[in-house]
Kinemage of the C-alpha trace (Angstrom):
@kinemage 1
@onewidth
@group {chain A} dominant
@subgroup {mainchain}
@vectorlist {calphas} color= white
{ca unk a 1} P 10.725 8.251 -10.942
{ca unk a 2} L 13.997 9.318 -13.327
{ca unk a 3} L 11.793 12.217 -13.809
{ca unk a 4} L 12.273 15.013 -11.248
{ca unk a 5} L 8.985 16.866 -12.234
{ca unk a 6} L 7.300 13.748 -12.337
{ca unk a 7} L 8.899 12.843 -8.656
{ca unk a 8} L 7.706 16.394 -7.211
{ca unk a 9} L 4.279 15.773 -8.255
{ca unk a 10} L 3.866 12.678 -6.899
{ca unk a 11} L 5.271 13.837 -3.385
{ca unk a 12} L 3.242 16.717 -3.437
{ca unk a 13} L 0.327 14.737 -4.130
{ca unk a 14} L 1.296 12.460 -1.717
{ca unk a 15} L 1.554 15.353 1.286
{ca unk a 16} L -1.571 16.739 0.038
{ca unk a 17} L -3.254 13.467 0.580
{ca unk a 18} L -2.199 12.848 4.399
{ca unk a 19} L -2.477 16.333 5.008
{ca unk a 20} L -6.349 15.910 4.032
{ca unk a 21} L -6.923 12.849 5.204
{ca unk a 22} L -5.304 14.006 8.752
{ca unk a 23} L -7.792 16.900 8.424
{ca unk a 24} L -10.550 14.762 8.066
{ca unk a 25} L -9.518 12.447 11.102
{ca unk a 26} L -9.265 15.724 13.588
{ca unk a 27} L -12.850 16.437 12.394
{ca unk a 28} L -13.740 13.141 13.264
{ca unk a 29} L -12.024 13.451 16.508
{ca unk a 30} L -13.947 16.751 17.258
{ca unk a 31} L -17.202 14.612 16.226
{ca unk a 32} L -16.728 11.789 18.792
{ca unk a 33} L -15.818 14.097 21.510
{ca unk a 34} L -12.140 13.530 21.379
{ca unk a 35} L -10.024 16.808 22.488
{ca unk a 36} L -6.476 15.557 20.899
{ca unk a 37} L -4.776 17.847 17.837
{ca unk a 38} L -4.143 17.645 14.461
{ca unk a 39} L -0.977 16.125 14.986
{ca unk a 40} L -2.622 13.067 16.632
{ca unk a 41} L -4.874 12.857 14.179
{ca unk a 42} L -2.130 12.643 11.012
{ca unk a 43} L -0.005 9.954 14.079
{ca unk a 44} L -3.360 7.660 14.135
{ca unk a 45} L -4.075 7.841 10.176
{ca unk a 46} L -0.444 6.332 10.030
{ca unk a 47} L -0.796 3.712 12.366
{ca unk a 48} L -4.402 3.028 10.704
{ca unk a 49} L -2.450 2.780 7.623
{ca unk a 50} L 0.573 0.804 8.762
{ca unk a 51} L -2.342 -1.887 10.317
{ca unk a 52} L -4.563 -2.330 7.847
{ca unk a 53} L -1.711 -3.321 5.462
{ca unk a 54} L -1.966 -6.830 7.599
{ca unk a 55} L -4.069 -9.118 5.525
{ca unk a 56} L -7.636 -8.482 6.827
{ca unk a 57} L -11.720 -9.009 5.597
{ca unk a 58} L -12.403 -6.739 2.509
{ca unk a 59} L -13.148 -3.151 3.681
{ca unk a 60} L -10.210 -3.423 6.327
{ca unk a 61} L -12.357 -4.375 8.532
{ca unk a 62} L -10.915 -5.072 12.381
{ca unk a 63} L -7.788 -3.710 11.355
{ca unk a 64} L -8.800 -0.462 10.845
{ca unk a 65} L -10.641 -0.651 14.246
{ca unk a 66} L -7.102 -2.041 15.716
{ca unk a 67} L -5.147 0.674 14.509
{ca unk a 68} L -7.210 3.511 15.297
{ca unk a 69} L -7.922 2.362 18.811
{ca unk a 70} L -3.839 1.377 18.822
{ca unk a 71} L -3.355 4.888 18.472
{ca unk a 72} L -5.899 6.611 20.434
{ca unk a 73} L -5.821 4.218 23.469
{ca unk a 74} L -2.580 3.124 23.329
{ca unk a 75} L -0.655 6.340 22.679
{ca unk a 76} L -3.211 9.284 23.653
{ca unk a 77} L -4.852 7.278 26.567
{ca unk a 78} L -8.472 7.929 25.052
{ca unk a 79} L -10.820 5.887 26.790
{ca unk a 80} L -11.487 2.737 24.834
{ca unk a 81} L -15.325 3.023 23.916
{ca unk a 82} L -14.514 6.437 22.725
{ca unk a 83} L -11.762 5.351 20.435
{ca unk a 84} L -13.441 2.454 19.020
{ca unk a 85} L -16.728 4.787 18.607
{ca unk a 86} L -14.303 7.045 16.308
{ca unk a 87} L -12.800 4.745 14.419
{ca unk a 88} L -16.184 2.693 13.918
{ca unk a 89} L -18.167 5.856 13.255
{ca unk a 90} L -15.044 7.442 10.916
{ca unk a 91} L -14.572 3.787 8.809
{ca unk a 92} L -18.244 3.651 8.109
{ca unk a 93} L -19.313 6.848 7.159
{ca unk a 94} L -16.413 6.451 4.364
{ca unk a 95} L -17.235 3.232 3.516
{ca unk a 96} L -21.217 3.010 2.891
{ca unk a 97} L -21.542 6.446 0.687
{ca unk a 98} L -18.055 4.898 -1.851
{ca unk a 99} L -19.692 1.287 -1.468
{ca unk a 100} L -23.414 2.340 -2.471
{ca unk a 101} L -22.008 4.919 -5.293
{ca unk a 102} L -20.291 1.836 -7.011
{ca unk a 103} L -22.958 -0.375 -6.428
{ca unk a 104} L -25.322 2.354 -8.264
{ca unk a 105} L -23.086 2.821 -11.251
{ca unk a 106} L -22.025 -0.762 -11.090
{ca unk a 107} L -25.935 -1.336 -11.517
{ca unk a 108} L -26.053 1.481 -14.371
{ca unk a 109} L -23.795 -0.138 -16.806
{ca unk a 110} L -25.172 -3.512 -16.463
{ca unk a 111} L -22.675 -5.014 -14.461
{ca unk a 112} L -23.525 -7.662 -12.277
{ca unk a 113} L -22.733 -10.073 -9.608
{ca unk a 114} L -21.916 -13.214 -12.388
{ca unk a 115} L -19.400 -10.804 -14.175
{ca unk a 116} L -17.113 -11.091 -10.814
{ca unk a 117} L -16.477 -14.875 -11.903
{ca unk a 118} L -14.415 -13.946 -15.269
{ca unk a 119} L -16.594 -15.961 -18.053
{ca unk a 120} L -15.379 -16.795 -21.401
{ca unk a 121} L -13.456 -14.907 -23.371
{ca unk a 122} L -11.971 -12.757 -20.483
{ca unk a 123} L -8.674 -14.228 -21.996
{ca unk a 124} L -6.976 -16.212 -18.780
{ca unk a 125} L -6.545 -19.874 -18.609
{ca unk a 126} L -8.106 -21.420 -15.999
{ca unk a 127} L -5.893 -22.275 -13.456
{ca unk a 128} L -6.188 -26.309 -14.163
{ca unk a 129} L -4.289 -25.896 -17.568
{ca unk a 130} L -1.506 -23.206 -16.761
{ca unk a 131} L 2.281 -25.363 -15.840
{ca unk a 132} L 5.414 -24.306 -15.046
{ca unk a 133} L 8.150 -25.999 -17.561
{ca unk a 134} L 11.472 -25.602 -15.444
């Protein structure tokens, strides 16, 4: 970050992101029948991502329903089902096309579910032989 071009990059990176992903929650709004504005939509992305940074089940499961309906019930007095239809309906159209596109080219290179438990030669000691000298 000493680098100032490097700095600028990142933050406009960083705006571009929100700014997209806020896009992509009004849609989402519009798609579940909720009238709120852009705005709301880049105020509940940042409460989703505030709440799902609470230790949760892989995915972000639950706390990405928490958030979203934190924000849309809470704050914008959306009518529960509605809110937790969005933020169902948002979390899992995202999640199943990444999830089955890694699966497939998990699946294409060979990979498999006994390469998630490390092996030999992956060049870690098991945990049984590692001390701490103080």
């Amino acid at each position: 970050l000493r680098d100032p071009e490097l700095l600028s990059k990142a933050v406009v990176w960083s705006y571009a992101f929100w700014l997209w992903h806020g896009f992509s929650f009004w849609l989402g709004f519009k798609a579940f029948g909720i009238d709120l504005g852009f705005a709301a939509a880049v105020f509940t992305e940042a409460v989703v991502g505030f709440v799902v940074s609470i230790p949760a089940a892989p995915g972000f499961f639950g706390t990405f329903q928490l958030g979203a309906d934190l924000a849309l019930s809470g704050v914008y007095g959306v009518a529960e089902p509605s809110a937790l239809a969005f933020a169902f309906g948002y979390h899992l159209g995202g999640f199943f096309p990444i999830t089955i596109i890694g699966l497939y080219y998990a699946w294409s290179i060979g990979f498999s579910v006994t390469d998630l438990g490390g092996g030999e030669g992956n060049g870690l000691a098991p945990a049984s032989e590692v001390t701490c000298d103080d």
